[in-house]
PLY file of the C-alpha trace (Angstrom):
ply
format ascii 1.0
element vertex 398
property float x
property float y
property float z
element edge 397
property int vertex1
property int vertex2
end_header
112.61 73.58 87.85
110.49 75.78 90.37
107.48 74.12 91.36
105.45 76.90 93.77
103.26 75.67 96.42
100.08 76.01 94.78
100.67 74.31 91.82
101.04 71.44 94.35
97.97 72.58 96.25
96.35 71.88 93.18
97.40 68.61 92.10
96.89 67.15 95.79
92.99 68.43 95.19
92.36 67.77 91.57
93.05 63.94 92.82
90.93 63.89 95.63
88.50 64.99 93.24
89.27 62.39 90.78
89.28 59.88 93.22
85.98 61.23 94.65
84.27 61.15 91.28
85.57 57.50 90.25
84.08 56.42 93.69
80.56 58.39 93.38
80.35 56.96 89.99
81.17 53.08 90.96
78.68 53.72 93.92
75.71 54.35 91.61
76.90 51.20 89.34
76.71 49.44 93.15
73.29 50.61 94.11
71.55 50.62 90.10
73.35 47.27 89.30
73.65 49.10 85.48
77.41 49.84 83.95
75.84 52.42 81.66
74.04 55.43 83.14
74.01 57.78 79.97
74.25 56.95 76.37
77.77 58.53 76.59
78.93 55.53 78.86
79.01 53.38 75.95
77.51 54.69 72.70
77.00 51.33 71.12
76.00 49.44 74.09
72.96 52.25 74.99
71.80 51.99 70.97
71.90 48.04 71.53
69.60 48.29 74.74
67.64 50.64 73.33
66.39 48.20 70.42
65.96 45.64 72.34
64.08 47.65 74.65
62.15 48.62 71.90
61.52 44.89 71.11
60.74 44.08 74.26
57.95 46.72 73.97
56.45 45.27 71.15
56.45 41.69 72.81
54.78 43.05 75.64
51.99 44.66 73.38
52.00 41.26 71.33
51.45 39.55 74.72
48.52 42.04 75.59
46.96 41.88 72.03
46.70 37.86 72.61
45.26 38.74 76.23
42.65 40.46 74.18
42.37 37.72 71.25
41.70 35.33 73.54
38.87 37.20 75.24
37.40 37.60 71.99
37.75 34.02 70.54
36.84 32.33 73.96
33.43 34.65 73.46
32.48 33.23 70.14
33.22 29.64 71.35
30.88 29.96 73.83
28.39 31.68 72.19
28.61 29.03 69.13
28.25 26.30 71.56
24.92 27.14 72.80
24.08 28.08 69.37
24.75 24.18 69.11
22.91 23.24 72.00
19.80 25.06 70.90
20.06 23.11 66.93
20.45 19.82 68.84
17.38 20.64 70.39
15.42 21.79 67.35
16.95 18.60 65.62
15.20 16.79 68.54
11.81 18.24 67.67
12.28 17.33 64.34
13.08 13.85 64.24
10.15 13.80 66.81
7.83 15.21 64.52
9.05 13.42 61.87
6.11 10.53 62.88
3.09 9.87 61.28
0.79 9.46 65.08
1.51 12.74 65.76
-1.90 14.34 66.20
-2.27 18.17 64.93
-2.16 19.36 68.63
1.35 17.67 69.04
2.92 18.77 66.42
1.49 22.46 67.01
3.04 22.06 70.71
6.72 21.29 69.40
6.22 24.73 66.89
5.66 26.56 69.80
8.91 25.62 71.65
10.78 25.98 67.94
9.62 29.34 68.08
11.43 30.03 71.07
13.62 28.52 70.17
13.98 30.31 66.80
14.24 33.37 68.73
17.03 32.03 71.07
19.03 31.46 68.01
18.39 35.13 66.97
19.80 36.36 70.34
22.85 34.49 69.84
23.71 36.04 66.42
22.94 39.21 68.06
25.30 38.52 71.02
27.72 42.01 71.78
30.89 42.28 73.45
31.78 43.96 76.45
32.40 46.96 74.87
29.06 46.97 73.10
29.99 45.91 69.54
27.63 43.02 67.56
30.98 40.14 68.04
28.99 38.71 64.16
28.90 41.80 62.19
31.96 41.82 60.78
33.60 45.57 60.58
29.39 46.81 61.02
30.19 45.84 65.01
27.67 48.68 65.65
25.44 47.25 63.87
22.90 44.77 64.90
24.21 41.56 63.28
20.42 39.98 61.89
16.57 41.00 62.15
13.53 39.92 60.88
12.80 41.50 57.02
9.09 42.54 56.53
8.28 39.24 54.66
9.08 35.38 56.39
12.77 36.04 55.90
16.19 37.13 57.78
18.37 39.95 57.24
22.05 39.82 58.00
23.26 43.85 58.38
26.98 43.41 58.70
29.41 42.65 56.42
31.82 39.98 56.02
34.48 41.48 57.52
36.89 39.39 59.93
38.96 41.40 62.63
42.34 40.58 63.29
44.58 41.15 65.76
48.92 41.12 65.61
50.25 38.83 67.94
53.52 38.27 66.40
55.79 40.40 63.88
54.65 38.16 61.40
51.44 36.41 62.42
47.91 38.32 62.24
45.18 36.17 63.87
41.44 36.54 63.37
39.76 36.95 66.77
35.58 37.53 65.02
34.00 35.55 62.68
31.72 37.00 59.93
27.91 36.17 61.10
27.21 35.53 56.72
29.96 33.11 56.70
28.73 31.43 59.99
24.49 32.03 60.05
23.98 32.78 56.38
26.06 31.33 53.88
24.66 27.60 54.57
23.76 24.89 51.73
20.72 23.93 51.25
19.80 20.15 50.77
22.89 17.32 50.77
25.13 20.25 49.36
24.67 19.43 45.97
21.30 19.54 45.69
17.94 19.65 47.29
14.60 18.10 46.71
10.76 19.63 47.44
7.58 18.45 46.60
4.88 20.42 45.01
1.78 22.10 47.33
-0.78 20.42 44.45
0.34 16.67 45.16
-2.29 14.61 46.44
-0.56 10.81 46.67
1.11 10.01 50.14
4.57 9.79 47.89
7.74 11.24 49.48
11.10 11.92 48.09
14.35 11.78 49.89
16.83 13.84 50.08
18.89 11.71 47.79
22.74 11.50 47.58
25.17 11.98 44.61
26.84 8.64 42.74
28.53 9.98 40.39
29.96 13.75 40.80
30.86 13.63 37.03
27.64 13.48 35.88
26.11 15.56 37.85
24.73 18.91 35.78
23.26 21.26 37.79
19.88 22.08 36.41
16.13 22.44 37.61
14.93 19.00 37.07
10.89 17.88 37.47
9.90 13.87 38.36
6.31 14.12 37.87
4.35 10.77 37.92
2.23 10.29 34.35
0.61 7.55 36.70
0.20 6.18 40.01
3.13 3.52 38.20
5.30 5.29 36.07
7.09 9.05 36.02
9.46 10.85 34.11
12.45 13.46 34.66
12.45 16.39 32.45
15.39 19.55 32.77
14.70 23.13 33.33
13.84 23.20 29.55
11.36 20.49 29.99
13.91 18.09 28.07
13.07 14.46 28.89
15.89 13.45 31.21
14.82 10.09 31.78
11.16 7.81 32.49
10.21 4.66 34.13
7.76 2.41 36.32
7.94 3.00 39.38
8.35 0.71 42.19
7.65 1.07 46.11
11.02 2.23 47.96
12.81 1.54 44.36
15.34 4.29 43.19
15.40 6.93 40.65
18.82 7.43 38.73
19.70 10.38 36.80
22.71 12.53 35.94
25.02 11.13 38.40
22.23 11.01 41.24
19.69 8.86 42.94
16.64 9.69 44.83
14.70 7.35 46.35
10.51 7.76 46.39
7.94 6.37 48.97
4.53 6.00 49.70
2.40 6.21 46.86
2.45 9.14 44.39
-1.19 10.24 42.45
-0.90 10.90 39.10
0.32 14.23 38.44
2.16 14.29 41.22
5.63 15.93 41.16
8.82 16.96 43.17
11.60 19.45 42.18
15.25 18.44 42.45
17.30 22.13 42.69
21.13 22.61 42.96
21.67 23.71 46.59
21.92 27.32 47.64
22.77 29.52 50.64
20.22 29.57 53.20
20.42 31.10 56.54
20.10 28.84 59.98
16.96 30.82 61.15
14.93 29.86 57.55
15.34 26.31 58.45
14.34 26.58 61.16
11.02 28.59 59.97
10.45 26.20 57.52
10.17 23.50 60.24
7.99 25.25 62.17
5.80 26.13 58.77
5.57 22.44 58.03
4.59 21.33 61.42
1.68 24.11 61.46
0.48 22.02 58.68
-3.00 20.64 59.35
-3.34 17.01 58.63
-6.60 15.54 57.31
-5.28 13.13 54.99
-2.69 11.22 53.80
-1.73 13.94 51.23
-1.01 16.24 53.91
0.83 13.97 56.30
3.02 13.51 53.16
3.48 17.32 52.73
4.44 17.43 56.88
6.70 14.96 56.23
8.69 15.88 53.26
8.66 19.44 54.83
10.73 17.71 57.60
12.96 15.60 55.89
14.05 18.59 54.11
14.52 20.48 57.49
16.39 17.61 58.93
18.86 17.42 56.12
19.32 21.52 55.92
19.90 21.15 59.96
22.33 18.81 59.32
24.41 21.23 57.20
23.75 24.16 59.91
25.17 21.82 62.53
28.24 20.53 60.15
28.83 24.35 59.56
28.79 25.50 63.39
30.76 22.54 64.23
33.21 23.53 61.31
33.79 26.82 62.48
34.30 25.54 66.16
36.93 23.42 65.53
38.59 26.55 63.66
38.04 28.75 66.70
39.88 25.49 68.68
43.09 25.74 66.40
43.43 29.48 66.75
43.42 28.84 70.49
46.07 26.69 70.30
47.78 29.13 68.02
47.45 31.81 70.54
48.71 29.43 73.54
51.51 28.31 70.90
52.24 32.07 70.05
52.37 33.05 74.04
54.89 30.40 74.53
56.87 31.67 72.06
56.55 35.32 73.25
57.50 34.55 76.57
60.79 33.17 75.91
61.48 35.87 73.34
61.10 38.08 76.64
63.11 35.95 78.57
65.88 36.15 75.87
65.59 40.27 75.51
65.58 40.54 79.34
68.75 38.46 79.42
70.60 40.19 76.29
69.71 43.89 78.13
71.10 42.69 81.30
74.25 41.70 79.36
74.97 44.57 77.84
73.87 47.26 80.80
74.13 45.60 83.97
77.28 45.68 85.81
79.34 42.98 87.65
78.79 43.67 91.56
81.69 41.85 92.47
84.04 43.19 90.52
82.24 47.00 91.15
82.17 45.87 94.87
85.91 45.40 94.42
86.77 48.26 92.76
84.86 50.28 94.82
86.69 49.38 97.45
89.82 50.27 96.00
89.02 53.65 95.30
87.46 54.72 98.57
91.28 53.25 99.91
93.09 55.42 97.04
90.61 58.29 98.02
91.53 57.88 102.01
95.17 57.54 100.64
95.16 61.36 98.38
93.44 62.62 101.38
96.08 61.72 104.14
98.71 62.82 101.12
97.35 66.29 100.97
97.13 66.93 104.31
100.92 66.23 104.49
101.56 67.98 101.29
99.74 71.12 102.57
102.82 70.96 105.40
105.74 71.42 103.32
105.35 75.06 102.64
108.15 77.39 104.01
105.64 79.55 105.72
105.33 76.01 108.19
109.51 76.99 109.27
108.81 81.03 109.84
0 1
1 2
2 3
3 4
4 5
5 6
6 7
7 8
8 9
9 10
10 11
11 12
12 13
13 14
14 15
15 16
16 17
17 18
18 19
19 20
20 21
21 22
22 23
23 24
24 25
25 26
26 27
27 28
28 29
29 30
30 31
31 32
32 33
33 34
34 35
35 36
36 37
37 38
38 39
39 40
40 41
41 42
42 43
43 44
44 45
45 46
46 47
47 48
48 49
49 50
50 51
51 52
52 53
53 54
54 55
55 56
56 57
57 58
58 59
59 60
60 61
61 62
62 63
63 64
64 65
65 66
66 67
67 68
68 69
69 70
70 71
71 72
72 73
73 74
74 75
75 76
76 77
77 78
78 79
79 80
80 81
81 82
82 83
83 84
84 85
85 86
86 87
87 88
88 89
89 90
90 91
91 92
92 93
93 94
94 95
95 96
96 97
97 98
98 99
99 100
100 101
101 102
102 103
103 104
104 105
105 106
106 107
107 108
108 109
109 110
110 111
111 112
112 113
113 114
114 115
115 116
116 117
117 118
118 119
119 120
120 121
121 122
122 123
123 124
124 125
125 126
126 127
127 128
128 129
129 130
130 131
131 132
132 133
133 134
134 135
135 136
136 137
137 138
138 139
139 140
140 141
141 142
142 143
143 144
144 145
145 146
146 147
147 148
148 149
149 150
150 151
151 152
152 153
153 154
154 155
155 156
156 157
157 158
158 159
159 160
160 161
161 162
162 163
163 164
164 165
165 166
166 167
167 168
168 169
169 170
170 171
171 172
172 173
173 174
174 175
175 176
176 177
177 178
178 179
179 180
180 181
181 182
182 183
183 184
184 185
185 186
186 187
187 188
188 189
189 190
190 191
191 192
192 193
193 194
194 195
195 196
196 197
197 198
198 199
199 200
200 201
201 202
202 203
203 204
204 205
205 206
206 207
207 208
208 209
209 210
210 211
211 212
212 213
213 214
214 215
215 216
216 217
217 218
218 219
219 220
220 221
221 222
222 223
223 224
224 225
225 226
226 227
227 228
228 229
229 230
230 231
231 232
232 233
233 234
234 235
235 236
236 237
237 238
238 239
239 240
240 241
241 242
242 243
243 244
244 245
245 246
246 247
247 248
248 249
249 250
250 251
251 252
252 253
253 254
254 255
255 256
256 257
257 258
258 259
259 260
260 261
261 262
262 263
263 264
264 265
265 266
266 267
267 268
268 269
269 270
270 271
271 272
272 273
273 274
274 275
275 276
276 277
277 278
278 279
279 280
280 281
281 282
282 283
283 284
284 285
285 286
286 287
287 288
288 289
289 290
290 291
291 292
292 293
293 294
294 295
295 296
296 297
297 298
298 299
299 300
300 301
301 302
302 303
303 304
304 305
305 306
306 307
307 308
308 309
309 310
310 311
311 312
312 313
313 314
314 315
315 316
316 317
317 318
318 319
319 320
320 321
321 322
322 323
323 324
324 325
325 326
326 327
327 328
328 329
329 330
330 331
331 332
332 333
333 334
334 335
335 336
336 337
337 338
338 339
339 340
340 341
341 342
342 343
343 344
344 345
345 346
346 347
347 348
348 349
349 350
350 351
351 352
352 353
353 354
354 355
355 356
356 357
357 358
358 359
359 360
360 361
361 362
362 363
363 364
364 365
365 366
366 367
367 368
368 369
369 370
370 371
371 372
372 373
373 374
374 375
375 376
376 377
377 378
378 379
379 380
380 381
381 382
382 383
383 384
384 385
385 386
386 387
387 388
388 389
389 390
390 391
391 392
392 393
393 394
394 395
395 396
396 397
């Protein structure tokens, strides 16, 4: 067999080049710290990173979209907690007021600050973002959450949309609140139902707001207690049906349908109060009706009586306005906790992706370090090789 002198020319450089190229390549594993470089390293390890990457992503943008959840959320807390601030202070007035030696001028005084106060209230449902969107108008966040109407009521404009936001492949969590659910949607009275006494009374008698006994019982209905005498009354339906009649007796109770209201003072014949099932009412009405029935002027003992059944019946609706903010704070409280819950979670699951990316792409310096090593010494080795190989031709001995 003839082997010419290029052939071997050939073969001395096509393994220097070899053993150049296996050395360039281990470099870049050396200075990257990654085993694959190209998708054609390792088909199925690139398509593994890859999805994880791709996971990794998403955590990331889960992590960001709880960023911006608990922007939101923290908002509303803070805004609901002066909203509570300012009822405890209106709830203040009212218990004030709620005392017969109050002179007109007094009880005047306290309207005024309820009216600022009133429109406090209003500012808070109206409170925007950052970026300019009403934070209670549901999906309407353009639109200014509640205004005045052209009568002695409130309008809400939104909707009762909630926003969410993702912050987990499978969890959604709601970052606004509607303002209807939260302003609007309030009941009236002990939930159940509330009382009122008529504009025409003219005995000092004032009814409670009562309290249910018997839930069973209870059929909601219109129902009238209208004193026959100064001594004795009766309860008819909303079909004037006679319900029930008796004497009645200073501070005694009145039983009917699975409720009791209690009467003071003493009631003029023809005197009478309405007992309604409870409705929605929104925060700022209750509050108007306070100040209405402090604006009352007070000559007798008639009116006094009107003042302070129009209070009673303002403390009892404040009570459900504060129950409801209060209600809706402690949800706002668990969602934070959700979100801290949720972070937690999403911060290992990044710690986990990071670690499973590493172990499929990063290399093993010591053992690249190593075999680096080996092939710069197998590179030096082809080299001095060649250099002897390129000797042996004849044209060396002519």
């Amino acid at each position: 067999m003839r082997i010419s002198t290029s052939q071997i020319f050939t073969q001395g450089l096509d393994a220097i080049l070899k053993q150049q190229s296996s050395a360039a390549r281990t470099q870049i594993e050396v200075a990257t710290g990654k085993r694959i470089l190209t998708a054609s390293d390792d088909p199925t390890g690139a398509t593994k990173a890859l999805n994880k990457r791709d996971m990794l992503a998403q955590t990331e943008q889960y992590e960001l979209n709880i960023m911006s959840a608990r922007n939101s959320i923290v908002l509303e807390e803070s805004v609901l907690g002066n909203v509570s601030d300012v009822l405890q202070r209106v709830r203040e007035l009212a218990v004030g007021a709620n005392n017969g030696t109050l002179t007109d001028e007094e009880r005047f005084v306290m309207a005024v600050e309820l009216d600022e106060r009133l429109n406090e209230l209003l500012a808070l449902a109206n409170t925007r973002a950052s970026n300019g969107e009403y934070i209670f108008s549901g999906f309407q966040a353009r639109t200014r959450s509640f205004t005045p109407n052209s009568g002695s009521g409130f309008d809400y404009n939104g909707d009762e949309g909630q926003r969410h936001l993702r912050v987990s492949p499978s969890l959604q969590i709601p970052v606004t609140d509607s303002g209807a659910e939260i302003f609007r949607d309030i009941r009236t009275g002990n939930g159940t139902f509330t009382v009122s006494a008529s504009a025409l009374n003219m005995g000092s008698g004032v009814m409670d707001n009562g309290s249910v006994m018997d839930p069973t019982l209870w059929i909601p209905d219109t129902y009238s207690v209208t004193f026959i005498t100064p001594n004795s009354y009766e309860v008819r339906d909303g079909g004037g049906g006679l319900v029930t009649s008796g004497t009645y007796v200073v501070n005694d109770t009145i039983n009917f349908s699975g409720i009791e209201v209690r009467i003071t003072g003493a009631p003029a014949s023809g005197d009478s109060f309405s007992i309604e099932p409870s409705q929605n009412q929104d925060m700022f009405t209750t509050v108007s009706d306070l100040i209405t029935a402090l604006r009352i002027p007070v000559s007798d003992d008639a009116d006094l009586a009107a003042v302070t059944q129009g209070v009673n019946r303002a403390l009892i609706n404040l009570d459900q306005v504060l129950n409801k903010v209060t209600g809706t704070r402690s949800e706002i409280g668990a969602r934070l906790n959700v979100l801290d819950d949720q972070s937690n979670l999403n911060a290992g699951m990044s710690v986990q992706l990071q670690q499973s990316i590493s172990d499929i792409e990063d290399v093993d310096l010591a053992e690249a370090v190593s075999r680096l090593n080996r092939q710069l010494l197998a590179l030096e080795v082809a080299q001095q090789s060649f250099a002897r190989i390129q000797n042996l031709s004849l044209f060396q001995f002519i």
